[in-house]
C-alpha positions in Angstrom: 21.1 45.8 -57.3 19.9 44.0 -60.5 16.0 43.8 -60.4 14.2 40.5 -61.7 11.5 41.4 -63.2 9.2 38.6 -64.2 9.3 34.7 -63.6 10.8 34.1 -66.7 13.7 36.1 -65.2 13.7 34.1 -62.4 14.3 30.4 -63.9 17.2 32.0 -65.9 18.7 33.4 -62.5 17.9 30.4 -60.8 19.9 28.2 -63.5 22.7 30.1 -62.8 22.7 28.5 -59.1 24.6 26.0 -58.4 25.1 24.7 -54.2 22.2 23.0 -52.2 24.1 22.9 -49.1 26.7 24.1 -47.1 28.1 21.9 -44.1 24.7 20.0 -43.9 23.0 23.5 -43.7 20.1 24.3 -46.2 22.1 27.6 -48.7 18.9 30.1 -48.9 19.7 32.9 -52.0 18.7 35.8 -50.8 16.7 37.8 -53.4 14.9 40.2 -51.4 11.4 39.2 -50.4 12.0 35.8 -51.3 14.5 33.2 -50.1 15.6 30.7 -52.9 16.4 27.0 -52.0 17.9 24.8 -55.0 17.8 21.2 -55.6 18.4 18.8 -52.7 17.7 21.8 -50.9 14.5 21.9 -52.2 13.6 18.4 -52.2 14.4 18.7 -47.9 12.1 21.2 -47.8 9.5 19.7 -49.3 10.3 16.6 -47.5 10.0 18.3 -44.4 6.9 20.9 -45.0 5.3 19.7 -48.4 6.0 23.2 -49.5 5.0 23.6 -53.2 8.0 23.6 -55.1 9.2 24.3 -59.0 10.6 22.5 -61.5 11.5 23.9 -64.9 13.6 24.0 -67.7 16.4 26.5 -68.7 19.0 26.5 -71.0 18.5 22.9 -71.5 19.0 22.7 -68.1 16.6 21.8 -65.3 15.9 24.1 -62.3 14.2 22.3 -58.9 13.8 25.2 -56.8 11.6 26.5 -53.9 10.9 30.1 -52.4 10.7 30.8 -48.8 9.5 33.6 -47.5 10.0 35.3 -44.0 7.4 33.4 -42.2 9.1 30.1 -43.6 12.6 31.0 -42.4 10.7 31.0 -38.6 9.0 27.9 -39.1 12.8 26.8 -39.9 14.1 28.2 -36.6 11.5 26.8 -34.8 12.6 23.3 -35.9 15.6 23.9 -36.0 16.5 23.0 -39.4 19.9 24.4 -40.6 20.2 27.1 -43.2 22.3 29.7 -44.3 21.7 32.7 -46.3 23.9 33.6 -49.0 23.6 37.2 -50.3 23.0 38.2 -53.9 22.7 41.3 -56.3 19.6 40.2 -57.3 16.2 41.6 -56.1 12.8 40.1 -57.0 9.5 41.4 -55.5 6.6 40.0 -57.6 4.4 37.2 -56.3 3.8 35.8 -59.8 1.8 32.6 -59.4 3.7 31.7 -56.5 1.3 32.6 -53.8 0.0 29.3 -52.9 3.5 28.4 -51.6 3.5 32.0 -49.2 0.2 30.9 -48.1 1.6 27.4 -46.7 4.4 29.2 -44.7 2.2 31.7 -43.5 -0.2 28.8 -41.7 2.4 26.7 -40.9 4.2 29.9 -39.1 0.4 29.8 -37.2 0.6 26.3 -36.4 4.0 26.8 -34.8 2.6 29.2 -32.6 -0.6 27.2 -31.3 -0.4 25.7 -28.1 -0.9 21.7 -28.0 -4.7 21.6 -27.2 -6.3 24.7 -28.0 -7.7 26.3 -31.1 -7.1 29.5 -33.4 -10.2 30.7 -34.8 -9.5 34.3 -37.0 -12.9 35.8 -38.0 -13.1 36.8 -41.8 -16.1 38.9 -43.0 -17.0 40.1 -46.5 -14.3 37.7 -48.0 -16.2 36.3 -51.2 -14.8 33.4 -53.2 -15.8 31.6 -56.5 -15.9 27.9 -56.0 -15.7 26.0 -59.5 -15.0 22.6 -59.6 -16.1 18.7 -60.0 -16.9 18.5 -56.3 -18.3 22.0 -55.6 -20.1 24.4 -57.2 -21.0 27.4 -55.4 -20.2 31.5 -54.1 -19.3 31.0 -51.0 -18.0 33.6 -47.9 -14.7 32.9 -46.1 -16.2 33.7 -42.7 -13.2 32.2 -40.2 -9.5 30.4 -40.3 -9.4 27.8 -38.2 -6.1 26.3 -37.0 -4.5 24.1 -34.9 -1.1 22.2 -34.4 -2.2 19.4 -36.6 -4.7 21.0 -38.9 -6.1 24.4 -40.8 -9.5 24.5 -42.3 -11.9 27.0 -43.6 -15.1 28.0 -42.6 -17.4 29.2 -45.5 -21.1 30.9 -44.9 -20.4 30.7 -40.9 -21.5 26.3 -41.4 -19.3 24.5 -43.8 -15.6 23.5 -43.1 -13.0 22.5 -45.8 -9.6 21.4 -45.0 -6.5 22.9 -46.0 -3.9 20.9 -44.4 -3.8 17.9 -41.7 0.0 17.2 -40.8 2.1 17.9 -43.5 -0.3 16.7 -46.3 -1.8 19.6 -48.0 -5.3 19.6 -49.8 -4.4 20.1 -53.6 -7.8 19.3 -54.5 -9.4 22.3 -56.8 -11.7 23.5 -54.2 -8.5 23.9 -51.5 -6.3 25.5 -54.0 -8.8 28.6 -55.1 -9.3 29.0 -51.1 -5.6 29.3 -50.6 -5.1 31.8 -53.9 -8.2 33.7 -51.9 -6.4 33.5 -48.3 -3.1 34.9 -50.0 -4.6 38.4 -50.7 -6.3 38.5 -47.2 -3.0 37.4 -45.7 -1.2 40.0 -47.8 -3.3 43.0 -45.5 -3.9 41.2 -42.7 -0.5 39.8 -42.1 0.4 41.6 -38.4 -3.2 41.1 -36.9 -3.3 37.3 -37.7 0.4 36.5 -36.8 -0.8 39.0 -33.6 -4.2 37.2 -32.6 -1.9 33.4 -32.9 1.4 34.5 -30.7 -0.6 36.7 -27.8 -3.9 36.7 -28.1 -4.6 38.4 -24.8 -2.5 41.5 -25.9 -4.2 41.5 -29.1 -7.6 41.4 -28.3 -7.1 44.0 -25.6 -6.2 46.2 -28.5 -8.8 45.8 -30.8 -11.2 46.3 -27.8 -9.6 49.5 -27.1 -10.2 50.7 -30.3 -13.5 49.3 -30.6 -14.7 50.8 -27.2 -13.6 54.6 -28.4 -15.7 53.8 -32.2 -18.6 52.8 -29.4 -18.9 55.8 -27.4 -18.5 57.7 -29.9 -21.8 56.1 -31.4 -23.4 56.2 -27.8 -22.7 59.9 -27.5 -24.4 60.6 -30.7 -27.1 58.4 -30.1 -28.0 60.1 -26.9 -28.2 63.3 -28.9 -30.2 62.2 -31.6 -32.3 59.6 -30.2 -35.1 59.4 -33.2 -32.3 58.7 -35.7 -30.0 56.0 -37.0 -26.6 56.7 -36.0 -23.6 55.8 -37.9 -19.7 56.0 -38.1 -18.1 56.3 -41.4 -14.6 54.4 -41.0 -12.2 53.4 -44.5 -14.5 52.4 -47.0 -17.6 51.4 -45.1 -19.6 52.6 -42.5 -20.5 51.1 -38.9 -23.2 50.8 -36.4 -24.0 49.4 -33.0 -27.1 47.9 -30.7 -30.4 48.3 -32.5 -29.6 50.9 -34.8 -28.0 47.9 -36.4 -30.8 45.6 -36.2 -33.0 48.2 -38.1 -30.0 48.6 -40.6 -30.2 44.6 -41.1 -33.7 44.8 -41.9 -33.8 47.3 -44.0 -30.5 45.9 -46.4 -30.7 42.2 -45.2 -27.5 42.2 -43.9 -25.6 39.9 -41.6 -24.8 41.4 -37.8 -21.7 40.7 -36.2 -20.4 40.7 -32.8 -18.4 43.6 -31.5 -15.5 42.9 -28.8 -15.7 46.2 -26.5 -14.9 46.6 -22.5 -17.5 47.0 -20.6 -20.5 44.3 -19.1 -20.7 43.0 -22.6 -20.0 43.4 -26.8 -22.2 45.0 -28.8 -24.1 44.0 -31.7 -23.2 46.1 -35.3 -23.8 45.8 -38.8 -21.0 47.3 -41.6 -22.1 49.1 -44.6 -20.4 49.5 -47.9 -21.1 53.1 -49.3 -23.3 51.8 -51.7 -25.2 50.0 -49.0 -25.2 53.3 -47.1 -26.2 55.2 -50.4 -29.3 52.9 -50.5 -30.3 53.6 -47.1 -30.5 56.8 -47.6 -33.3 56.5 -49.9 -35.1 54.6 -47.6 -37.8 56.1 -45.0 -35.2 56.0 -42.3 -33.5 59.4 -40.4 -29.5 58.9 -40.5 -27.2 60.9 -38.8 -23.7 59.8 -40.1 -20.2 60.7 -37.8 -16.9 61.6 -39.2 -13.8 60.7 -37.1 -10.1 60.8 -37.4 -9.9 57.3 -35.8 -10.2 55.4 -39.0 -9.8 51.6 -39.3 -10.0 49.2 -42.3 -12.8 46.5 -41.4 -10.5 43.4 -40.5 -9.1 45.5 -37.5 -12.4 45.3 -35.5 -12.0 41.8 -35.0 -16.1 41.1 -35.7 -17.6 37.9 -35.4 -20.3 36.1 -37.7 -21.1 34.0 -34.7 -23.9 36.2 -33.8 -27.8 34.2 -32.4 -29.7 37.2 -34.1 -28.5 35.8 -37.6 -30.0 32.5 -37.3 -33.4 31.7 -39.0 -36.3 30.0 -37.5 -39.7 28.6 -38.3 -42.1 32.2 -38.3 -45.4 30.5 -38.3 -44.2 29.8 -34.5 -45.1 32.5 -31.9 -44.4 32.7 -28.7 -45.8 34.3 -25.1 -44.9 35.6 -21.6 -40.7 34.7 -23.1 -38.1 35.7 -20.4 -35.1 34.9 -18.8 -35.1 33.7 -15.4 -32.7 32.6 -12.6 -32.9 29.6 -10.3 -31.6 29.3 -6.8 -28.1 27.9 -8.0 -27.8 31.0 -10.2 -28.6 29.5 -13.4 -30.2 31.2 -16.2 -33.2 29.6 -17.9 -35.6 30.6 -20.3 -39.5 30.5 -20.1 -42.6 30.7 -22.8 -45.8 30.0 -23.4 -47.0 28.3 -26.8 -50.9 28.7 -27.8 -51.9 28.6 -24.3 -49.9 25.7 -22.9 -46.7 27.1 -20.3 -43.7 25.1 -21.5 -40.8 23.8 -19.2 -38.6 26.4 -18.5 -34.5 25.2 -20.0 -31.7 26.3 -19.0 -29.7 28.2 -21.6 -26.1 29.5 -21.4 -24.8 31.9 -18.7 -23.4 34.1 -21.4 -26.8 34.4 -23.3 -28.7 35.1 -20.1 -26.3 37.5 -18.6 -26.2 39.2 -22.4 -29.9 39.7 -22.7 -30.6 41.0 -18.7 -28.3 43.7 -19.6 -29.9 45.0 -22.7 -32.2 47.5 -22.1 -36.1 46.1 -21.4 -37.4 48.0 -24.1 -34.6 47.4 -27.0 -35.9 45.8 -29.9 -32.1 44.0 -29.5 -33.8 42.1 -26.5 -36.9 41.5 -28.2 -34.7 39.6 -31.3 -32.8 37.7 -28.5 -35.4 36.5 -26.3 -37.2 35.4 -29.6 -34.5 33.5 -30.8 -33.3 32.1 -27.9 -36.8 30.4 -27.5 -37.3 29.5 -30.6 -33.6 27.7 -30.8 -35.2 26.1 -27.3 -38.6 24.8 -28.1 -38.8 24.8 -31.6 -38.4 20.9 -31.8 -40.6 20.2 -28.7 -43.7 22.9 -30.2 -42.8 20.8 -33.5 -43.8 17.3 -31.9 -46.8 19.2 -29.8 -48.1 20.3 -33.7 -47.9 16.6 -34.6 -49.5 15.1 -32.2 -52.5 18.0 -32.4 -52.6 16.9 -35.8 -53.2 13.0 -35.2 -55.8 13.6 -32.5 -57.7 15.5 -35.2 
């Protein structure tokens, strides 16, 4: 097997091609982790897929060629679009600059695999990116992929979409391009769980809840032990912790919570340290008590959500009494408070939410969070117009 090296190698191998097709079929060079497609063969690629393509000069010759990976040879399959692979002594392994066109088979592969109606949303945490352009000017987190049969989008800082794709016209814009070099090393790692969480998300998810449920009790059994203490699990590269151990963590490092899929009545709230993170916690006035485990995961594999109520802010000079969830005859949850003296109506608020914070503990400072966001994402517009109108009687 010859090895190509570098890109520069590649043009000259690629000049060297010389059939497109094959009986109508699509000829695919097979040069280890890459499949090349050659002129016409190319162009009816891009035709079909808008797949980013190359076109260069060699020998005073000029090369139109395309490289598909194996995600792109199932999207191909799936539509089934003719090809045949012809076998080479040729290996080449780099990705180059070549990783925008990997990242448009990968997400087309997901789109092939999302049912007509429904949505893939894939939870990203700690994924900073550099935004630098005309339109957009900003560091920004990747928090979630979002992606369905027509479209892919980005989430950044858990608010803001940006679109990727829509069909087959892709977003070249500046903005869209330095997301997709960005999603290309996440995709790199994360390959298996994505593809995972888009074919059988059931299976998946059951998975990751198994795994997440033993890191849990784990923490549970400690806590039990060391009650006074902040309990913590070191895992690869960062450490993590559950319930209100986490909330105290979040105050003390200002750090985002996420939701934690487990088996049980409900997930668990936790919080992920890097070990500087934990380093600077430990100079803080706060007992830890840090476990070590063989059952070691990279963070992706928990599957944690940004989604979480606790994260949101709210207007602080607004204080609320008597606040708890209550139940109607029909069984639905509501919540109830009392604003400087006056009883507001009680609202009803979402079965999950109500369900969630009647299983927390009464005394957890977790329920004490909830209930106060919960009312203050319920009255804070009504106490806002009570303020106003206080205001023009005086």
């Amino acid at each position: 097997m010859k090895k190509i090296k570098n890109y520069e190698e590649l043009v000259f191998f690629v000049s060297g091609l010389t059939e497109s097709h094959v009986d109508d079929a699509i000829i695919l060079y097979d040069i280890g982790k890459y499949y090349i497609a050659i002129g016409d063969a190319a162009v009816s690629l891009y035709k079909i897929y808008r797949w980013d393509f190359r076109e260069t000069h060699c020998l005073v010759k000029s090369c139109l060629f395309s490289l598909v990976t194996e995600d792109g040879l199932v999207c191909l399959r799936n539509k089934n679009i003719g090809f045949t692979i012809r076998r080479t002594d040729y290996r080449y392994d780099a990705d180059g600059d070549i990783g925008y066109s990997d990242t448009q088979q990968f997400l087309d592969l997901l789109r092939c695999y999302i049912k007509e109606g429904t949505v893939y949303e894939y939870p990203l945490i700690q994924q900073t990116v550099v935004l630098d352009s005309p339109d957009m000017q900003r560091i920004a987190r990747i928090t979630s992929l979002v992606v369905d049969q027509k479209s892919v989008s980005i989430e950044l800082d858990g608010r803001d979409t940006y679109p990727l794709v829509y069909d087959i016209t892709w977003n070249y814009k500046q903005v869209a391009v330095a997301l997709m070099h960005s999603l290309h090393s996440i995709i790199e790692k994360q390959h298996a769980l994505m593809l995972g969480m888009a074919r059988d998300k059931d299976s998946t998810e059951k998975t990751i809840k198994g795994a997440n449920t033993f890191i849990y009790q784990l923490y549970s059994y400690c806590k039990a032990a060391h009650v006074d203490e902040v309990i913590v699990v070191k895992q690869r590269g960062f450490f993590i912790s559950f319930d209100d151990d986490a909330i105290v963590i979040s105050d003390k490092l200002s750090l985002p919570l996420y939701e934690c899929q487990t088996f049980g009545l409900r997930n668990h709230t936790a919080i992920v340290m890097s070990i500087s993170e934990f380093t600077s916690l430990t100079e803080m006035d706060v007992d830890i008590h840090a476990i070590a485990t063989e059952h070691i995961r990279d963070l992706y594999e928990y599957g944690l959500s940004n989604k979480v109520l606790l994260n949101e802010t709210y207007d602080k000079t607004i204080e609320y009494e008597d606040t708890a969830i209550i139940k109607d005859v029909a069984g639905n949850y509501l919540i109830r408070a009392t604003y400087g003296g006056t009883k507001l109506e009680p609202v009803t608020i979402s079965n999950q939410i109500g369900m969630y914070i009647l299983c927390l503990d009464e005394r957890s400072l977790e329920r004490q969070r909830m209930l106060a966001c919960v009312a203050h994402e319920t009255f804070d517009q009504q106490v806002s117009y009570l303020r106003l109108n206080q205001n023009k009687e005086i």
